[in-house]
MARMARGU-439996 format. One line per field, with one value per residue (C-alpha): chain; x, y negated, z negated; residue number from 1. Coordinates in Angstrom, 3 decimals, decimal comma. Layout:
# residues N
kette: A; ...
u: X; ...
v: Y; ...
w: Z; ...
nr: NUM; ...
//
This chain:
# residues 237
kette: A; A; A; A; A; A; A; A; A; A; A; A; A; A; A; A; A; A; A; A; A; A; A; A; A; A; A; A; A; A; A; A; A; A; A; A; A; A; A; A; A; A; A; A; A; A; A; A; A; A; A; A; A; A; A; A; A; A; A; A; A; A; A; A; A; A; A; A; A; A; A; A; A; A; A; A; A; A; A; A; A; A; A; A; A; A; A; A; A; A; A; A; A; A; A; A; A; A; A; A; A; A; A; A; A; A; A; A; A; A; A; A; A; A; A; A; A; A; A; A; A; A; A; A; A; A; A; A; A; A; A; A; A; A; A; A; A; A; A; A; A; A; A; A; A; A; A; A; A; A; A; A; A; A; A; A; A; A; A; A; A; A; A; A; A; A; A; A; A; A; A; A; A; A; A; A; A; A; A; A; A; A; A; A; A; A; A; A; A; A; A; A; A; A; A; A; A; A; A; A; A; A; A; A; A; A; A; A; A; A; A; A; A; A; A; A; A; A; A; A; A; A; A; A; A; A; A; A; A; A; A; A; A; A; A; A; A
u: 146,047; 146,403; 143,738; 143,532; 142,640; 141,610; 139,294; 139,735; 141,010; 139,506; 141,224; 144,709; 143,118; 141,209; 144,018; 144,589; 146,535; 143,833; 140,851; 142,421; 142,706; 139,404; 136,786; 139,214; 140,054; 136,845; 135,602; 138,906; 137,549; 133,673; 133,746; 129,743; 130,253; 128,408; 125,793; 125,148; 124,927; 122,023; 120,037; 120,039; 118,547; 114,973; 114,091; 113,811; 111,257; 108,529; 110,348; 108,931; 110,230; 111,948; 113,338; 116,119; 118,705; 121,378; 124,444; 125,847; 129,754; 129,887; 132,627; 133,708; 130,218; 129,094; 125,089; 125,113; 126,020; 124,038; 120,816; 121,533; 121,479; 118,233; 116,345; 117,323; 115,213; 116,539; 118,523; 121,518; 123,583; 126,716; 128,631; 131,801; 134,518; 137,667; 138,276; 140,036; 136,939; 134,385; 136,618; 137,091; 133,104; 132,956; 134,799; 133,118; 130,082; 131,284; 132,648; 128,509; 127,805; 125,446; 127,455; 124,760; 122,253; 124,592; 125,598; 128,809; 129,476; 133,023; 132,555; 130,642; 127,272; 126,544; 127,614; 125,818; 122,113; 120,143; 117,103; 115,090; 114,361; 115,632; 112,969; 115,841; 119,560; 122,045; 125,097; 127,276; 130,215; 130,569; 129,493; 131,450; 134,329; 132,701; 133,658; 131,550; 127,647; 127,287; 128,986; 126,736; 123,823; 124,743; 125,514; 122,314; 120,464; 121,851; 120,590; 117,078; 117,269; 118,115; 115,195; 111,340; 109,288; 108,776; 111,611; 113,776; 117,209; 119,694; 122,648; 125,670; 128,096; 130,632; 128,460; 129,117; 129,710; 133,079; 133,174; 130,940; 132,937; 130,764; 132,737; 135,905; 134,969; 133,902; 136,410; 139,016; 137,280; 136,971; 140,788; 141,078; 138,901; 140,617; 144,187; 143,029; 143,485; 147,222; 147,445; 151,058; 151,950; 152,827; 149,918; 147,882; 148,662; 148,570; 144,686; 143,736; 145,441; 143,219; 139,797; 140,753; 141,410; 139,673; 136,528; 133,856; 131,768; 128,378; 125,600; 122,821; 120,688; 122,082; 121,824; 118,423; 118,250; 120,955; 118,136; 115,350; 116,612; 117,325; 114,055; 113,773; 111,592; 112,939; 115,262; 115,016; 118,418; 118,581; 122,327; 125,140; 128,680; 131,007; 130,728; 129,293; 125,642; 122,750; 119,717; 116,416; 114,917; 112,458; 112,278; 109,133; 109,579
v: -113,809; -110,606; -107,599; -104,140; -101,352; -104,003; -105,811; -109,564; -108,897; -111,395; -110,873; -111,021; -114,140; -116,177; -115,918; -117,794; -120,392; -121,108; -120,735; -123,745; -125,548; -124,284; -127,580; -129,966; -127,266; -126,305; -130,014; -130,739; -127,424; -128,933; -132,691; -132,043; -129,783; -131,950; -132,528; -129,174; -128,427; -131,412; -130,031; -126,887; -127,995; -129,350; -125,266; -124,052; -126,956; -124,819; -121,786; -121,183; -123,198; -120,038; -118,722; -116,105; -117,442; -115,153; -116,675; -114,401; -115,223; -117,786; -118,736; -121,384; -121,740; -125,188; -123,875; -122,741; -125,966; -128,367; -125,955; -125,492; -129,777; -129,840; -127,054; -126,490; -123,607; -121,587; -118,060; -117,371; -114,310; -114,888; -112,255; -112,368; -110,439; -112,041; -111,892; -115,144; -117,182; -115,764; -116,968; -119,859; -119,856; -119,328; -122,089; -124,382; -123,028; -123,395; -127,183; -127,958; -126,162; -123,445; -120,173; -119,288; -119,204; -117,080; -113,679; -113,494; -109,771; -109,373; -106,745; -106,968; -107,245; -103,985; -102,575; -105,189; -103,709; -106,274; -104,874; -107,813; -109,326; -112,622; -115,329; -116,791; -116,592; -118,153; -116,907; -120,036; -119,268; -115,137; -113,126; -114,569; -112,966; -109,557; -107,064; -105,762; -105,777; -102,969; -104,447; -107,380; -105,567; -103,897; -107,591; -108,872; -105,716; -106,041; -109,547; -108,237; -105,657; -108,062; -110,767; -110,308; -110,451; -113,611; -114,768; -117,485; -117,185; -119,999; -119,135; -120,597; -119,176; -119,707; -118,552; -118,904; -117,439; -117,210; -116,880; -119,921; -123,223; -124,970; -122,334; -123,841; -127,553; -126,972; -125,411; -127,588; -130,641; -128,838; -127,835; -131,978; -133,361; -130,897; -131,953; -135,892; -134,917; -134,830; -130,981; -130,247; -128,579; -125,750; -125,337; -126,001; -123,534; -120,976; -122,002; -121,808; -118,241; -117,543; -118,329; -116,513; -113,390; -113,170; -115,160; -112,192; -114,863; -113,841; -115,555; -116,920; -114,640; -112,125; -112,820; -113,250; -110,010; -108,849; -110,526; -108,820; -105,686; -106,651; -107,323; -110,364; -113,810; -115,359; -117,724; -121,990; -123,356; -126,935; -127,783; -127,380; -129,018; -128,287; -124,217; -124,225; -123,500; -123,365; -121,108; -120,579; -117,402; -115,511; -111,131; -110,304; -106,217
w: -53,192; -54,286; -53,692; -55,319; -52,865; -50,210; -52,787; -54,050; -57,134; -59,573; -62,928; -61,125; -58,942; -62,210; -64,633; -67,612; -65,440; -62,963; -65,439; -67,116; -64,149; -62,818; -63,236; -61,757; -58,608; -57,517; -57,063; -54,778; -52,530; -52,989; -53,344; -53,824; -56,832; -59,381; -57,076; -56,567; -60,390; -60,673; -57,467; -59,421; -61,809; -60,578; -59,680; -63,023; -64,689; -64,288; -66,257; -69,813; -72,973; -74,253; -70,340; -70,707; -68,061; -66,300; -65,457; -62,916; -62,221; -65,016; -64,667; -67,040; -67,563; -65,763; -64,860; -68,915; -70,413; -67,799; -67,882; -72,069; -72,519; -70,406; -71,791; -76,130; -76,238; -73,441; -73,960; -71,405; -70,561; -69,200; -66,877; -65,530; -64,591; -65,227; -69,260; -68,138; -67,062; -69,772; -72,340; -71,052; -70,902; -74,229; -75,333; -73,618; -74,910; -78,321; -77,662; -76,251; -79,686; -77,437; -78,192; -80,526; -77,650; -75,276; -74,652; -72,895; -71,253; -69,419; -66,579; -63,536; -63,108; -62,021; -65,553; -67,437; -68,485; -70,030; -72,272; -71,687; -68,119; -67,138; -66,083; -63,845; -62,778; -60,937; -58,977; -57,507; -55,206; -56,310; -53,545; -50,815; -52,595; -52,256; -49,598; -46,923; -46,861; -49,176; -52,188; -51,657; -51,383; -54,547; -56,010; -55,406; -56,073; -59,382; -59,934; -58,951; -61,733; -64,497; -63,288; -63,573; -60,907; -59,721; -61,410; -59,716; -58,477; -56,626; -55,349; -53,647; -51,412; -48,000; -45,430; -41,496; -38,342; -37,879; -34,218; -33,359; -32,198; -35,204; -37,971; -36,432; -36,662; -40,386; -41,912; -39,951; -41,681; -45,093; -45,162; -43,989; -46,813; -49,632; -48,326; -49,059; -52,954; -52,215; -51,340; -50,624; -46,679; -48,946; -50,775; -48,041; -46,017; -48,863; -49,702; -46,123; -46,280; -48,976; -47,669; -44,473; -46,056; -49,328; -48,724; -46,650; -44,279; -43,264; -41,501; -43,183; -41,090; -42,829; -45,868; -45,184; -44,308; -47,025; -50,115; -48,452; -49,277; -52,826; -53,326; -52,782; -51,061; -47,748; -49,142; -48,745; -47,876; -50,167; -50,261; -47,824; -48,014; -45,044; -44,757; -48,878; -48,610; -51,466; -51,624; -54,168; -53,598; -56,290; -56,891; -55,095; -55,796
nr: 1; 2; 3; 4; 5; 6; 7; 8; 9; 10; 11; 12; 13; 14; 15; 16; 17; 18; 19; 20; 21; 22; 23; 24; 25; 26; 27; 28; 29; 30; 31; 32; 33; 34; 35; 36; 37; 38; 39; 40; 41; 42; 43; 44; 45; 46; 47; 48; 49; 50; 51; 52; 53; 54; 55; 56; 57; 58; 59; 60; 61; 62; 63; 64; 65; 66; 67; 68; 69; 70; 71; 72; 73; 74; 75; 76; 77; 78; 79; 80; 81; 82; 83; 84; 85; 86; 87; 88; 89; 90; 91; 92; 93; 94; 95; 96; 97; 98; 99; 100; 101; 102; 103; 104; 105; 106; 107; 108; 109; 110; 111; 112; 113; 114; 115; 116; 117; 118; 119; 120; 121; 122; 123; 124; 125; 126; 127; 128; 129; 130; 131; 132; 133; 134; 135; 136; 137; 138; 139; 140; 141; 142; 143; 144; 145; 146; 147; 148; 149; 150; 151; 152; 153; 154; 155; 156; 157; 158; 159; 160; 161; 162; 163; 164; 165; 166; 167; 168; 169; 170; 171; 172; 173; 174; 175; 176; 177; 178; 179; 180; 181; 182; 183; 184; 185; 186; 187; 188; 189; 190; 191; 192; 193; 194; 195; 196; 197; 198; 199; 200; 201; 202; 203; 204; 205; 206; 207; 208; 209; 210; 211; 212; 213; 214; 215; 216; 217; 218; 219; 220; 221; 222; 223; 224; 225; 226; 227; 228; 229; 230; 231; 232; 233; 234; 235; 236; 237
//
């Protein structure tokens, strides 16, 4: 996949192609994909009846139109940074009829200063993609600016250590159960590729470590598929 200055480059990556083809891709990488999106959900029953929700990494904007059917009062602002995926985000908004409760912003996070703090966010499968701990840091810190305190955030990323024999063993069996949806040799080897050398593995002790920093609670691990892992956390500072 192709990288700009050694970075995953995510407009180039999430083009109009692969946007399009997004929600029927990502649930051949994680065949638990739905079920993530309804544990998600349970977290955020206790927000208020008119929450302002950050969608961080929208995407085509899955968490927006689940979390918009369950709660008709909630606001959401949507980031991402492919122009790609936001408007594909926005179209699905529009088909749900919930564009008029969204704000979509194309750019990264980082650039994005909301005026009003979010009571919660979400951030599924975005910072594995981010290079070295300091851009994470950033990420999350980010996430912690945008969010009151005590405001809830879950998460889901790759995480692992990839020299333990039990990184091996998973990703072997991931690669295995992805390749069952009729993945060419070809293609295959070309995805593997890509998680090897765009995806930026860390432990989950350090991303304990990583959120702490942020500003944020110890995190609960609630989900994990193969090397996909799920986290609720809440700003503390």
């Amino acid at each position: 996949m192709t990288k700009l200055n050694g970075e995953f480059n995510v407009e180039r990556h999430f083009d109009k192609s692969l946007s399009e083809k997004y929600d029927r891709r990502i649930r051949m990488f994680c065949p638990s994909y739905d079920a993530l999106h309804r544990m998600i959900l349970p977290w955020f029953q206790g927000l208020p009846k008119d929450a302002l929700f950050l969608s961080s990494g929208a995407g085509t904007g899955a968490e927006i139109m689940s979390l918009g059917k369950m709660f008709p009062s909630w606001r959401f602002v949507a980031v991402d940074s492919s122009s790609n995926m936001i408007n594909a985000c926005q179209d699905n908004a529009a088909e749900a009829r919930l564009n008029e409760r969204v704000t979509f912003f194309n750019g990264r996070l980082q650039d994005c200063k909301l005026s009003t703090p979010c009571d919660a966010a979400s951030s599924i499968f975005v910072s594995h993609f981010i290079k070295c701990r300091e851009g994470k840091l950033s990420y999350f810190r980010s996430i912690s600016a945008n969010l009151k305190i005590g405001g809830v955030l879950v998460f889901a990323d790759l995480f692992g250590d990839k020299t333990s024999p039990e990184f091996a063993t998973l990703m072997d069996v991931w690669l295995r159960s992805y390749a069952l949806h009729g993945v060419s040799d070809e293609e295959l080897i070309r995805d593997r590729n890509h998680v090897y050398s765009d995806v930026d593995f860390i432990t989950e002790k350090e991303l304990i470590l990583m959120l702490a920093e942020a500003g944020f609670a110890t995190p609960i691990r609630f989900y994990q598929t193969y090397l996909f892992g799920g986290w609720v956390t809440t700003r503390v500072v």
